[in-house]
KOLDREN-534427 format. One record per residue (C-alpha): x, y, z; residue in one letter. Coordinates in steps of 0.1 Angstrom, whole numbers, plus 5000, padded with zeros to 4 digits. Layout:
<sites>
XYZA...
</sites>
This chain:
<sites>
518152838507X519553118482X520352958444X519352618451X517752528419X514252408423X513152058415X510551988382X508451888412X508752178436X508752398406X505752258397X503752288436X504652668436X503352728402X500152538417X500152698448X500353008424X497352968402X495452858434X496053268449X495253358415X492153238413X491153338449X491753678439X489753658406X486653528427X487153828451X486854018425X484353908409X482553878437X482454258448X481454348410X478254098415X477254308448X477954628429X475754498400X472754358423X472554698437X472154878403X470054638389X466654548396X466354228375X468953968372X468753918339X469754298335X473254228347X475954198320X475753868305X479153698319X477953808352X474153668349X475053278368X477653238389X481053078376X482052738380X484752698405X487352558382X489552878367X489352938334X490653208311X488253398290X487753758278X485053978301X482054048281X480554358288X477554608273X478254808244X476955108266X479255038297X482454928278X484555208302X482055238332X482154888344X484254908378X487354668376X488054708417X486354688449X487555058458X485155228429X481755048443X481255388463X481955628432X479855388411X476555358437X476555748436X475955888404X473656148403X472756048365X471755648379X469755658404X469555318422X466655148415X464654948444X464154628440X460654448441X460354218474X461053888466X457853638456X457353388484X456453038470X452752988483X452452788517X452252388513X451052088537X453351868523X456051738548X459351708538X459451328542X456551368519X458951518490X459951248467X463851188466X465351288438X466751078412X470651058404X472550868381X474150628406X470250568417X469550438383X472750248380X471450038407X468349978394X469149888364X471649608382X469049458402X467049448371X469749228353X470349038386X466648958386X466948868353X469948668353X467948478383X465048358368X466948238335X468848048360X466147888382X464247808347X467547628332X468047438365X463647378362X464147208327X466947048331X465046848361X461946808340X463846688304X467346548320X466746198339X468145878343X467045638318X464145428333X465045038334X461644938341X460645068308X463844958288X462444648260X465044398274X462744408305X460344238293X459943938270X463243808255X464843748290X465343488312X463143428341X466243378365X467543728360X464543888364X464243728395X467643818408X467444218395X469644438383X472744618397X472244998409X473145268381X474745008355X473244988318X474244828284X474044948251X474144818214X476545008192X475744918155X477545108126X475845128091X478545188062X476845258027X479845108012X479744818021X475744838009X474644958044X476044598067X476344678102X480444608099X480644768134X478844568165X479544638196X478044578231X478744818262X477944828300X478145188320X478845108357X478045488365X478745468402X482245348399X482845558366X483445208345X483045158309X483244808289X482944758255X483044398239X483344388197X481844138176X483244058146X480744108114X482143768104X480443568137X478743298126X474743308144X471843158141X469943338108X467643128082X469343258051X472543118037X475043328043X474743318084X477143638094X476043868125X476844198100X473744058077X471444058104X470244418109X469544478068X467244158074X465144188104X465944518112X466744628157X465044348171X466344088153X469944188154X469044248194X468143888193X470943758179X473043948202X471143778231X471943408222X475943538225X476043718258X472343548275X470843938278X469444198256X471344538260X469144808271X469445058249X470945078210X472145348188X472745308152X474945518136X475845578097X479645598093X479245948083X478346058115X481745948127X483346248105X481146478115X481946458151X485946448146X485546738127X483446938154X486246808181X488746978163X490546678149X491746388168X494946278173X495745918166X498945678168X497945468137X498945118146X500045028111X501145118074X497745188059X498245218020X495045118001X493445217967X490345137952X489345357921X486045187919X484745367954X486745677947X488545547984X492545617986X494045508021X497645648025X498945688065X502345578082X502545448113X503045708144X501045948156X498446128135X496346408135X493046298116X489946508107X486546358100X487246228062X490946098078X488845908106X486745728087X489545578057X491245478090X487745318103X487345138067X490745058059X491644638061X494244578041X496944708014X497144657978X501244577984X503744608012X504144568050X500944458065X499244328034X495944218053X495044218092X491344108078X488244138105X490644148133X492844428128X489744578119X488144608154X491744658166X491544968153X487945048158X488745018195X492045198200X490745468181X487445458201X489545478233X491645778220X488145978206X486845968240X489746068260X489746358234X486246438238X485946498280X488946738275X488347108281X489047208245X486346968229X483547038258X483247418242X481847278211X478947038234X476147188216X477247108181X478246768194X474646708205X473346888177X475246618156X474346358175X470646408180X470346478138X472146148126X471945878157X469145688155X468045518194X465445428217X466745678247X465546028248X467346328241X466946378279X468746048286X471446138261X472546408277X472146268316X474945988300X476746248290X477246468319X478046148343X480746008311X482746298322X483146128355X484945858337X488245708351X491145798332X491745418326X488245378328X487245268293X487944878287X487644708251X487344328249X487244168213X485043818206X487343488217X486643248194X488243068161X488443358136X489943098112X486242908106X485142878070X481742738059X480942588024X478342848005X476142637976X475342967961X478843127959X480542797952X483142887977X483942828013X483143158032X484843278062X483243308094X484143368132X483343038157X482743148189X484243038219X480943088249X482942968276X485243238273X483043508264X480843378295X483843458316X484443828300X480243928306X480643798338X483843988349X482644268332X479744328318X476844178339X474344418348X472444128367X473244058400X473643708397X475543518371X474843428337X474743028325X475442838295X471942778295X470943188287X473443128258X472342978222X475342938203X474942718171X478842588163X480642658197X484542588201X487242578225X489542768206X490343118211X493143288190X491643638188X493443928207X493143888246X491444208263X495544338273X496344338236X493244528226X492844758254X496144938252X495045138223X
</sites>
């Protein structure tokens, strides 16, 4: 229709549409002036140099080059081959017959294809597919070879040391116990944290029972306290003494130096930690300074370890929880550094975790076995982790000829703690007796924290 104004779009087609005749006219042309050419010339290379290969398809704008000696004799038009092919002063020249390529026996299925850019493209996938493969079936090789499940026939409580009755009676599929010893340099390198675990790996349980440093054993030196032990008569004494409490000696141990514990707080990022009390605590003479509030904290590795260390305060609320508060914290933040370590965040830094580990923990499992407990701990329930603390009198003192003083020490109370490795950490499959036990000043009494105050973190 007449002066209706064109859209930007349509506007834009016939301008196309335009460029498109253009161009089919330009190649016409330019196609009748390369048959004019090819009959004046005998040699290709003889023909004007814009005119020697053909043009690519795409249109593009450019000056025509021509000779020096044919700047007004080139013909523009189709209509002036005839006047150009008969001039008496050119004579046309004839062209030599074209050269055949000599004859071959090769078959053209003999021909090899040639090779493109996408062709290569593929290769090199399939090379990096290959690649990626092997590096795979390797990593999935190794981990076979070097990852395994501890071996309980080789574990040293296997042999001598336990009783005849649970050897007899065997152990309980996929469940292990562990010693967990903590060294502290400043406390001139005690083992101030004990603690005994049992991994039920099939039903994803964890138990963890504390000993107080201050539990009175049976030791031939004068001051008769479990945390003494270690510096003494090194593993296997300490695993002995450990035996007379509970009837069995744990598996496996790991010691650990206190430092380690800051170490791996600080590759988790930090942990965050509802500090159970007002922690304020100076002592210039270790350089240590203990200052946290109650609530929820977020505590790198040196924060973790005042926490760990901290018993009392110099003034205020909560002057002195002594041993007990102690491991009441020990455990609640134990509970709350594992939950944080199966999370996503913490699992992206698991080989500087291991790295950590394997440099500054001392044990008799492998690295192999290290890691096998690791992969299945992230299996663990959410309420899967259970702490129980020592029952006993936590109130006993003994008279000390040397110090002149009466010192403090923790009775313990082996009915009761019968009844928690029974319930919970027997790895045997029948019970344990009074009998496995060897418990020098037993009592009935039992005012340490039941396993519902301590576990609730």
């Amino acid at each position: 229709m007449k002066g209706r104004r064109l859209s930007e779009e349509e506007r834009r087609q016939r301008e196309k549409e335009e460029r498109s005749r253009q161009r089919i006219m330009d190649q016409a042309y330019r196609e009748a002036e390369r048959a004019v050419y090819a009959r004046i010339y005998q040699d290709e290379y003889d023909y004007p140099q814009d005119y020697r290969e053909p043009r690519d398809r795409v249109y593009e704008e450019r000056p025509r080059r021509t000779r020096p000696d044919q700047q007004d004799t080139i013909p523009r038009r189709p209509e002036m081959e005839e006047t150009i092919l008969h001039r008496p002063e050119e004579p046309i020249p004839q062209r030599e017959p074209v050269r055949q390529p000599p004859p071959t026996d090769r078959r053209p299925e003999d021909i090899p294809p040639v090779k493109t850019r996408k062709g290569r493209k593929r290769k090199i996938a399939l090379i990096v597919l290959v690649v990626l493969a092997f590096l795979l079936v390797l990593g999935m090789a190794l981990h076979m070879v070097f990852v395994k499940a501890p071996d309980l026939d080789k574990a040293e409580s296997q042999g001598e040391g336990t009783h005849p009755a649970l050897l007899e009676a065997g152990r309980r599929e996929d469940v292990y116990t562990f010693l967990l010893v903590g060294r502290d340099d400043a406390g001139g390198g005690n083992t101030d944290t004990i603690m005994v675990g049992c991994y039920d790996v099939p039903n994803g349980q964890l138990d963890v029972l504390s000993i107080y440093r201050d539990t009175l054993v049976d030791v031939p030196w004068e001051i008769k306290k479990i945390n003494s032990v270690y510096n003494n008569t090194g593993m296997e004494g300490l695993l002995e003494e450990v035996r007379d409490l509970i009837g069995y000696i744990p598996d496996y141990y790991f010691v650990m130096e206190m430092d380690i514990v800051a170490q791996l707080v600080d590759a988790m990022g930090g942990v965050d930690y509802n500090v159970p009390y007002d922690m304020h605590y100076d002592d210039p003479t270790q350089d240590l300074h203990i200052h946290y509030d109650t609530g929820m904290q977020h505590l790198t590795g040196e924060d973790a370890v005042k926490v760990l260390r901290w018993r009392q305060n110099n003034s205020g609320p909560s002057l002195s929880v002594g041993d007990v508060g102690r491991v009441e914290v020990q455990q609640s933040f134990m509970k709350a550094m594992i939950g944080q370590a199966l999370s996503i965040s913490t699992l992206t830094n698991i080989k500087e975790i291991a790295d950590i580990i394997d440099t500054n923990l001392d044990s008799n499992l492998t690295y192999g076995e290290m890691v096998w407990f690791g992969e299945h701990a992230l299996f663990l329930k959410e309420d899967g982790t259970r702490f129980h603390s020592l029952p006993g009198d936590y109130t006993g003192s003994l008279w000390s000829p040397t110090y002149q003083n009466y010192q403090s020490y923790v009775f313990v109370n082996d009915g009761a703690l019968l009844d928690i490795i029974n319930n919970h950490m027997n790895p045997y499959t029948t019970a344990i007796t009074p009998d496995m036990q060897h418990v020098i000043y037993g009592t009935t009494v039992n005012n340490l924290p039941t396993t519902e105050d301590t576990a609730g973190g």
